[in-house]
N, C-alpha and C positions, 0 to 999 in steps of 0.2 A: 519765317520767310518761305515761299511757296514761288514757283511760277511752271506757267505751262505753255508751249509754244506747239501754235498746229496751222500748219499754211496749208492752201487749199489749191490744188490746181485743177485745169478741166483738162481731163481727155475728151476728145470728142469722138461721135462714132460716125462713122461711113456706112451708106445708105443707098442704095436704089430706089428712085423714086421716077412715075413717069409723068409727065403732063404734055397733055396734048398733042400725046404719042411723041414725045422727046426725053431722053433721060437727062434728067435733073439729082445733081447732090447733094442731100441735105445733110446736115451736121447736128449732131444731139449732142449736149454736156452733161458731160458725168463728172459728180466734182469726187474728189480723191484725197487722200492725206500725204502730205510730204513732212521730211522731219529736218530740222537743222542739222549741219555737219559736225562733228566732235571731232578733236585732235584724238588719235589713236597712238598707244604705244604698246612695247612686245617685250615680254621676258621671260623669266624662267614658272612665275606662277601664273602664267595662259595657260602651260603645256598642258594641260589635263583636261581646262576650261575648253581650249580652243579644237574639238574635236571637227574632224574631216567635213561632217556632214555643214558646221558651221564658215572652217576656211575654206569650201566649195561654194558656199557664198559668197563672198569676200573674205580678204585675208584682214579686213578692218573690223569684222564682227564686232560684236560688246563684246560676247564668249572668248576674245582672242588678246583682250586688253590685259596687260597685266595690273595688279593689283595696286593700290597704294598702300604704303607701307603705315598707312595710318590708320589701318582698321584695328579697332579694339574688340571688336563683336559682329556676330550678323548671324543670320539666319532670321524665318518666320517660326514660330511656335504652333503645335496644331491647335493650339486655344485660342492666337492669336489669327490664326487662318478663317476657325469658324466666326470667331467675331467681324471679319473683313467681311466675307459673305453675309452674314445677317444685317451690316452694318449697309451694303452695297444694294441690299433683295427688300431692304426696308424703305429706304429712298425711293426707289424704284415702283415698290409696291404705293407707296406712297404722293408718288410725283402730281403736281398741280400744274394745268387741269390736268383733267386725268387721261390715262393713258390706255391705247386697245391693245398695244401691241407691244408690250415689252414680256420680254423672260427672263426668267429668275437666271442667274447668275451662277456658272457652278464655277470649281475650282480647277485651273490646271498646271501643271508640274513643269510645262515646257516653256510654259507665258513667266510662272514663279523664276524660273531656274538664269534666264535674264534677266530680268527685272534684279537679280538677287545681284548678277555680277555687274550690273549695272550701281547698283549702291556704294559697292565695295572701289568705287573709284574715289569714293568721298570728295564727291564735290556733286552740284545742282547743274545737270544740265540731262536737257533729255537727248538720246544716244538716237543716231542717224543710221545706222545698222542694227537694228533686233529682231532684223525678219525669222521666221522658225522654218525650218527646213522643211518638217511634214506638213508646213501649212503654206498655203499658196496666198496668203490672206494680207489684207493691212491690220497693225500692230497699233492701236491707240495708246497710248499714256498720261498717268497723270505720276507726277511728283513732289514730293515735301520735304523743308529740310526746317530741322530746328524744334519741331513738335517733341514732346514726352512721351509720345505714348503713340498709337495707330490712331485709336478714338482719337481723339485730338487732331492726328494728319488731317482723317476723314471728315472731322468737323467741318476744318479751314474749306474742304472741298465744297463738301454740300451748303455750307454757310452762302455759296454764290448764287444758289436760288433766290435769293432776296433780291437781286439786281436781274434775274433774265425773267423775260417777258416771251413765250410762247407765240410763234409766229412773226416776228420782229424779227428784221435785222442789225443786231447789237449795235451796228455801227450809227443807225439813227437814234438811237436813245443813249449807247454811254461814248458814243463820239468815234473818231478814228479809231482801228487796232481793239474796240468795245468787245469784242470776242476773247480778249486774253480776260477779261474779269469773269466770267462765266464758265472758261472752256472743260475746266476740273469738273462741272457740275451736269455738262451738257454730254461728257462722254460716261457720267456715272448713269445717265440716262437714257443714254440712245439706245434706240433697237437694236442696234447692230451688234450691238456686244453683247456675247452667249459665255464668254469663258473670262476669268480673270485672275490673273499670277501677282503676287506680289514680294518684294526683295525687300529687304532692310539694312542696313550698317551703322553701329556705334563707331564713329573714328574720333581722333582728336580733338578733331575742328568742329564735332557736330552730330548730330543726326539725321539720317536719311531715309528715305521713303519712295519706294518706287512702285507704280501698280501698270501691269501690262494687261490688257484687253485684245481678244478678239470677237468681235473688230473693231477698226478705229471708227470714230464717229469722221462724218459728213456734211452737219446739217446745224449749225445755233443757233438756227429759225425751229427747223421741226428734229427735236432731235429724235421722238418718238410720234404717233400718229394718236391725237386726240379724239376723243367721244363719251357718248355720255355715262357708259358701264365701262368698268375695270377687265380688261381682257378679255373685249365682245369680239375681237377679231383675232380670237381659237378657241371658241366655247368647246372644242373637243380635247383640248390639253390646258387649259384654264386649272390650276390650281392656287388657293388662297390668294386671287388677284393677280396672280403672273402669269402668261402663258409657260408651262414648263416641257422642255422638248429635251430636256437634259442636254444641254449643252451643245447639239448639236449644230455642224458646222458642214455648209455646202463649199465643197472647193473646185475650183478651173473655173471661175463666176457663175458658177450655180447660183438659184435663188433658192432660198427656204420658205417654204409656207408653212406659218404659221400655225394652222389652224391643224393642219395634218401630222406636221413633225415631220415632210417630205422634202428633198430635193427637188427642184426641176432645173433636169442639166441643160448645159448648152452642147449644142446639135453633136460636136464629136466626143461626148464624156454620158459614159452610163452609168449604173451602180449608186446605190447607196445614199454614198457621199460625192460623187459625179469623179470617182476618181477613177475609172476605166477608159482608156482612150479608144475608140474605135474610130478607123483612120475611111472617109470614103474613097470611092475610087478615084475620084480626081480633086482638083478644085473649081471652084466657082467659076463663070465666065468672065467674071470682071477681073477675077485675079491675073495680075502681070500684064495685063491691059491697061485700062484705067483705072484699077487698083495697085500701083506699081511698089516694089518690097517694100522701099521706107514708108508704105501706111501701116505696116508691122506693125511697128510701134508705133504711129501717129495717133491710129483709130482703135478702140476696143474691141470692137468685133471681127476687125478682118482675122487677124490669128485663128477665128474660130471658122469663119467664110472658107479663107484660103487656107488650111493647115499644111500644106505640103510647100507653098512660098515662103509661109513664115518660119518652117522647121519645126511645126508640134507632131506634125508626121514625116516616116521616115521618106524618103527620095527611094 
């Protein structure tokens, strides 16, 4: 028994555009990943899980759930880790048609370390808080229950390439809601995912299986970008068919290229990995005009326009 649940919403962005010497707003959609709610509960085995950095996110975290008393085992094994990743960088390497722009897959410990308490609730449901504190990012997931073994989990996953069709929208070929039959196999595949953690738990009632990604996928039309050679788009970090960038991750909506293994930040974030905030002297003309707060949150980009109305710089 498997299921995976991934709803889509659009933020849109806010835009200066002029015609015919008048300012006009246009609207772009960025689609995003949202996660169903879970019932949360607290006791005395959170206390250790639910550390500061997690109940400063919310006090609903996964990390702050206490356990159920129906775990009989858990942990990943490092045997069992490497086989995830070989098992995740082979689909990947492999995907039909073929792919320019996917990277291999590395391993990480903060994606795992969720993912792990997230099993340990012994029951199937994907968890609505597993955002990571050092990460600014969306958290894809896939999960399993019932399976013997990981192989097995990961089968059930990849077995769904048999029903997606590349550039389609699922919903016209396997009908309404046609996205939950693919969606295990479209986030094994997306670009967007550099890093992936996974948790496990033997309980009573079962077995469990949980795999955290970042990032989450976007897209069960294109989950990667098509072409006629394996990883023509970074023929400078191109290894055995994957682009490899070691795992690298842009954060404050950086984009990664590909091809370089680079950031490119957005306007108030330098460094690296775009985690350096430099604050300019003012904000925008349209900020607090006709950009007024509540497009904070409405639009993606004003926070980065206006950073001193939305609060990423100080007053």
């Amino acid at each position: 028994m498997l299921k995976s649940i991934v709803f889509f919403n659009e933020i849109p962005r806010a835009m200066d555009f002029h015609y015919d010497g008048r300012p006009v707003a246009i609207i772009l959609l960025i689609a995003a990943t949202l996660t169903l709610k879970a019932p949360v509960a607290g006791g005395a085995n959170s206390v250790l899980t639910c550390r500061p950095e997690f109940a400063n996110l919310t006090p609903k975290h996964t990390m702050c759930l206490e356990d159920s008393d129906k775990v009989m085992q858990s942990g990943v094994s490092r045997t069992d880790k490497k086989l995830i990743l070989d098992f995740h960088n082979k689909v990947r390497r492999e995907a039909m048609p073929k792919a320019t722009d996917l990277a291999a897959l590395i391993w990480d410990d903060r994606l795992a370390e969720v993912a792990q308490k997230l099993t340990r609730q012994c029951r199937m449901y994907h968890d609505a808080n597993r955002g990571i504190p050092y990460y600014d990012l969306s958290i894809g997931q896939n999960i399993a229950g019932g399976s013997l073994n990981w192989k097995r989990a990961m089968e059930t996953w990849y077995k769904e390439k048999n029903l997606f069709k590349y550039g389609q929208d699922p919903k016209e070929y396997l009908g309404q809601g046609g996205w939950k039959k693919i969606g295990h196999y479209t986030q094994m595949v997306s670009h967007r995912a550099h890093r992936v953690g996974c948790g496990f738990a033997r309980c009573q009632n079962g077995r469990f299986y949980a795999c955290n990604y970042a990032q989450g996928q976007i897209s069960f039309r294109f989950p990667y970008t098509n072409g006629t050679e394996r990883c023509s788009a970074c023929s400078s970090s191109c290894k055995n068919g994957l682009c490899d960038c070691k795992g690298k991750l842009c954060f404050n909506k950086g984009k990664l290229d590909i091809n370089t293994c680079t950031c490119k930040c957005q306007k108030i974030y330098k460094g690296a990995e775009c985690r350096t905030l430099e604050c300019p002297q003012q904000d925008g003309r349209s900020c607090g005009g006709k950009w007024p707060e509540s497009f904070c949150k409405k639009f993606s980009n004003v926070p980065f326009d206006c950073p001193y109305m939305c609060g990423k710089c100080p007053a």
